[in-house]
C-alpha positions in Angstrom: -15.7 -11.7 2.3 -13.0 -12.9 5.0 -11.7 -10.2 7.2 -8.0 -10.3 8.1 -7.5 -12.5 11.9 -8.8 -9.6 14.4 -9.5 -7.2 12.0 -11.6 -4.6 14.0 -14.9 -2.7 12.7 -14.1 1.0 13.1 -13.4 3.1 10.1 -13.2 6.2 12.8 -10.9 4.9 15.2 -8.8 2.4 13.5 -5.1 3.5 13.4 -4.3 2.0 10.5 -6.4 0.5 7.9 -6.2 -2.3 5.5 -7.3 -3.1 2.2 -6.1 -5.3 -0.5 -5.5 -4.3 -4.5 -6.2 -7.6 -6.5 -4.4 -6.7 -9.6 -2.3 -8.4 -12.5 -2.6 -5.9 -14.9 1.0 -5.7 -15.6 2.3 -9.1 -14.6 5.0 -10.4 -17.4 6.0 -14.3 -16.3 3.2 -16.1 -14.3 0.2 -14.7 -13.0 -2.0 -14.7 -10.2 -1.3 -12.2 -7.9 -4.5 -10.5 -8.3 -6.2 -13.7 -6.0 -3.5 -12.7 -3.0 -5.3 -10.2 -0.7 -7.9 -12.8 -0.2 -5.6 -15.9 -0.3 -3.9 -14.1 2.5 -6.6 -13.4 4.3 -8.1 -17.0 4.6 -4.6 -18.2 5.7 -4.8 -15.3 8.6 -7.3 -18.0 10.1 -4.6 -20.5 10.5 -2.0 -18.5 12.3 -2.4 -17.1 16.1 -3.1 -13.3 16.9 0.1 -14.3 19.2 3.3 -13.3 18.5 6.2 -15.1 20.8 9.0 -13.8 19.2 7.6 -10.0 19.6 5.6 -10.6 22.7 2.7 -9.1 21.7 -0.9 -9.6 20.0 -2.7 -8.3 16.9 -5.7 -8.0 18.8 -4.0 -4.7 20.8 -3.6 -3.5 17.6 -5.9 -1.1 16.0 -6.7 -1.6 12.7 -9.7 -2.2 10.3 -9.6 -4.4 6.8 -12.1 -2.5 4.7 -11.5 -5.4 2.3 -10.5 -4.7 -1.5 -10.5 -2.2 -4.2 -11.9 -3.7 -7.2 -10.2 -2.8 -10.1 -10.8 -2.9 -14.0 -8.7 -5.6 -15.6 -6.2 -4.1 -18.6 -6.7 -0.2 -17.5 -3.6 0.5 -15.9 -4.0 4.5 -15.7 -7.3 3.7 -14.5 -6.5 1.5 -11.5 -3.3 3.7 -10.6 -5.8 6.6 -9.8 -8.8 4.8 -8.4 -5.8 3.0 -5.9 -4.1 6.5 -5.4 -7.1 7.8 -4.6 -8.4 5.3 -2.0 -5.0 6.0 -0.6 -4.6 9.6 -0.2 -8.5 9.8 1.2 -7.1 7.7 3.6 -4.0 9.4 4.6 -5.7 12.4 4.7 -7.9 11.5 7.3 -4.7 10.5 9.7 -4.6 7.3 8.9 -1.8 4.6 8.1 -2.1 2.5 5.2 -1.5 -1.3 4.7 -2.1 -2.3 1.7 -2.3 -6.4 0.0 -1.2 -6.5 -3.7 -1.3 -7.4 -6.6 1.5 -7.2 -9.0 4.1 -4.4 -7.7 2.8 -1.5 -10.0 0.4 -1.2 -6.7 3.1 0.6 -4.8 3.5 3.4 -7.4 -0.5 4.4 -6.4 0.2 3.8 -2.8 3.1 6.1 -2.8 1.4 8.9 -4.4 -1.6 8.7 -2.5 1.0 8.5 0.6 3.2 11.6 -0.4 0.4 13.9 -1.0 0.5 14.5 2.7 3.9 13.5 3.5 6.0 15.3 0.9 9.5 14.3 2.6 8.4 10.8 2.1 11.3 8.4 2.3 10.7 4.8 0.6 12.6 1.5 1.5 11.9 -1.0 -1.1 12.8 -4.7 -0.5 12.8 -7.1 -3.6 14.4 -9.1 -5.5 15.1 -6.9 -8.6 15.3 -2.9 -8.9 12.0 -2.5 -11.0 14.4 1.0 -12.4 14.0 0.0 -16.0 12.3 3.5 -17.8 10.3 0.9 -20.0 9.5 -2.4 -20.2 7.4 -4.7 -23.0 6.9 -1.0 -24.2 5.2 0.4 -21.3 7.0 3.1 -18.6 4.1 1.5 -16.0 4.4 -1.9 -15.0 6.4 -4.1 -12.3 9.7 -4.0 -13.7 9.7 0.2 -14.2 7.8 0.7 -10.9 10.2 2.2 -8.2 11.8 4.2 -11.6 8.1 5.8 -11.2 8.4 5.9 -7.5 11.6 7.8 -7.7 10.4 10.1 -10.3 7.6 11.3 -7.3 10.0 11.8 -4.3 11.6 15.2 -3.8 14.9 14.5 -3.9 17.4 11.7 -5.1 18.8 9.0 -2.7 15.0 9.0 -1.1 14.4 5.5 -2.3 16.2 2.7 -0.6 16.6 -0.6 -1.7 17.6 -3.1 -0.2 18.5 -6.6 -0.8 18.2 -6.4 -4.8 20.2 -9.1 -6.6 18.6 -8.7 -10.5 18.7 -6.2 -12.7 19.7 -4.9 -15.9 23.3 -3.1 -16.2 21.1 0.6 -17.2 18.7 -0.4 -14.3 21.6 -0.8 -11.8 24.1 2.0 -13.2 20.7 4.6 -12.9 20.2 3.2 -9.6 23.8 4.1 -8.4 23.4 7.5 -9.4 19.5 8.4 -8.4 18.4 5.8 -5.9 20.3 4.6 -2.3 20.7 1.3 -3.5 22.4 -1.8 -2.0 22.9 -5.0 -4.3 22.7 -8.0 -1.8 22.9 -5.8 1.3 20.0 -5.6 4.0 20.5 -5.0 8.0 23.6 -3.3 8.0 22.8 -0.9 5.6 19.4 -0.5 7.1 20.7 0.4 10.6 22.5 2.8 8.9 19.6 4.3 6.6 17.4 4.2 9.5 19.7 6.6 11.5 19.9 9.0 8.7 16.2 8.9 8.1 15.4 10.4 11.7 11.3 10.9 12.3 10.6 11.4 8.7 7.7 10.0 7.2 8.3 6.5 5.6 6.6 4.0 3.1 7.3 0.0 2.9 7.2 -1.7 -0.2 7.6 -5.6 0.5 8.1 -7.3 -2.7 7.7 -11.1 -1.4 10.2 -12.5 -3.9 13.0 -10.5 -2.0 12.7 -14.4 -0.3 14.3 -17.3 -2.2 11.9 -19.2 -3.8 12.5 -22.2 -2.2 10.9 -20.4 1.1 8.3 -18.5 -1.0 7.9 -20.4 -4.2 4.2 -18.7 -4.9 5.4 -15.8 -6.6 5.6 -14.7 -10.1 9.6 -13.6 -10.6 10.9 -15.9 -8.3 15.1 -15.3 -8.5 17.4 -17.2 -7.1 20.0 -16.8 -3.7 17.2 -14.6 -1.8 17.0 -14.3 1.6 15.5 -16.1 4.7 12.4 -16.0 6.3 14.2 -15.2 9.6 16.3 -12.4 7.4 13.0 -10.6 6.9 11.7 -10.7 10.3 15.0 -9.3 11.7 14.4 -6.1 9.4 10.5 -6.3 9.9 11.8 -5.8 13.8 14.1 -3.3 12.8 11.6 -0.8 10.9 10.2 -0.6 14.4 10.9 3.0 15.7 10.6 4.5 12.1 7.6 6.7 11.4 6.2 4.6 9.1 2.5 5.7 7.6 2.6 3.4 4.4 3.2 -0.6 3.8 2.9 -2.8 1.0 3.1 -6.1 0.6 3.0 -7.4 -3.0 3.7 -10.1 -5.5 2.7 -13.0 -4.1 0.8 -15.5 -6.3 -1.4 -18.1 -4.8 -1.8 -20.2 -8.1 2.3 -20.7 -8.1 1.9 -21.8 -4.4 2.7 -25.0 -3.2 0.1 -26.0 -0.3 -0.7 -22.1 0.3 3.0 -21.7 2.4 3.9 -18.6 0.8 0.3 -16.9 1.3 0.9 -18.4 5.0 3.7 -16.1 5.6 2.5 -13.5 3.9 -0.6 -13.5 6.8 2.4 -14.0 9.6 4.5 -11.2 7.6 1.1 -8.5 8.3 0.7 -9.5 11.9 4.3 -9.1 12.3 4.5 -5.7 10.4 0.9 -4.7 12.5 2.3 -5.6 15.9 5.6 -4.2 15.1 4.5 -1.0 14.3 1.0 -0.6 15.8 2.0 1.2 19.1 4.4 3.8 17.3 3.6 7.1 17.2 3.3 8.9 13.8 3.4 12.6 13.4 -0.3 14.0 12.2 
């Protein structure tokens, strides 16, 4: 299998470490993102370990891709704990986790395994919709009820921000108002500010690609009109920087709704970003 570009070997001394969860077990519109991890990886090929606008290079960065956790089609419960899991092993042993989705029900695992060592865990969540519906096509686990889970697992309310959102239902946004620190079609302001009140707390990432319009990142399987830009979204992946962050996800994209691979592309410049970014802060053991 393809490594990520400059993906290192060393389980023991890798800072953070990488790994993708191919899944579309709860996908609802058009499927595919189960073939992203490695998608995104391939495309890693094409881009440099260079980055001008941050001045710096993936291959400072220490991190291994330990490449993916396969999962069981049509078990949801199932993959939730084998992902969760893989997750808290990991953040048990000190280290930070990236991890390559999937549909968005990924994050839900990734948070748990996250907040069983950080239990002040703070989550900022930038999509397209607020996933806050308590069931959807009759399930209460799937990509439109996932940060409703997410939440549900955080100590207190107002842990969850989200950022950027601009679909939802009326319940879904209402809820969100009263349990979630939510901002409808706000993003840097707002995150200066949340990133002030947030301090050195721990903090997980969720990256839900179609936060972008679609006519930027078309491979996708929501895509929703009047999204953001690509230079948006590496303003805020600069901004994060300072933050302890000890959990990313990047989700949703879906190579077979892809025109000519772009959207995998800048999912592979969105990881190096995020890596370079973040790979010479300091996170609290």
């Amino acid at each position: 299998m393809t490594r990520f570009l400059e993906s290192g070997s060393g389980f023991a001394s890798a800072e953070w470490v990488m790994f993708g969860a191919p899944s579309d077990a709860t996908v609802s519109r058009r499927g595919g993102a189960q073939y992203a991890p490695d998608v995104i990886r391939c495309e890693s090929h094409h881009i440099e370990s260079y980055s001008p606008s941050l001045d710096g290079d993936l291959k400072d960065v220490s991190f291994v891709d330990l490449g993916n956790v396969f999962l069981s089609p049509g078990d949801v419960q199932s993959y939730l704990t084998k992902v969760e899991k893989v997750v808290t092993s990991f953040a048990g042993k000190g280290k930070r986790i990236l991890m390559i989705g999937g549909d968005h029900l990924v994050s839900l695992a990734g948070v748990r395994g996250v907040i069983s060592k950080y239990s002040d865990l703070h989550v900022l969540h930038f999509d397209a919709h607020a996933d806050l519906r308590d069931f959807y096509l009759g399930s209460r686990y799937s990509h439109a009820t996932v940060m409703r889970r997410v939440a549900e697992c955080l100590t207190k309310t107002k842990m969850l921000h989200q950022f950027a959102i601009r679909s939802g239902s009326m319940e879904e946004i209402e809820w969100g108002k009263r349990n979630t620190d939510l901002y409808l079609m706000q993003l840097s302001e707002p995150l200066r500010k949340v990133k002030d009140e947030i301090g050195d707390s721990p903090v997980y990432v969720s990256l839900d690609i179609d936060v972008l319009d679609p006519s930027v990142a078309p491979g996708t399987g929501t895509p929703e009109p009047n999204g953001i830009g690509v230079s948006d979204l590496f303003d805020v992946l600069r901004d994060i920087k300072g933050l302890n962050v000890v959990g990313f996800d990047l989700v949703e994209i879906s190579p077979p709704n892809d025109v000519n691979n772009i959207t995998s592309l800048l999912g592979a410049k969105i990881v190096r970003e995020v890596l370079i970014t973040l790979g010479g802060d300091s996170v609290d053991q």
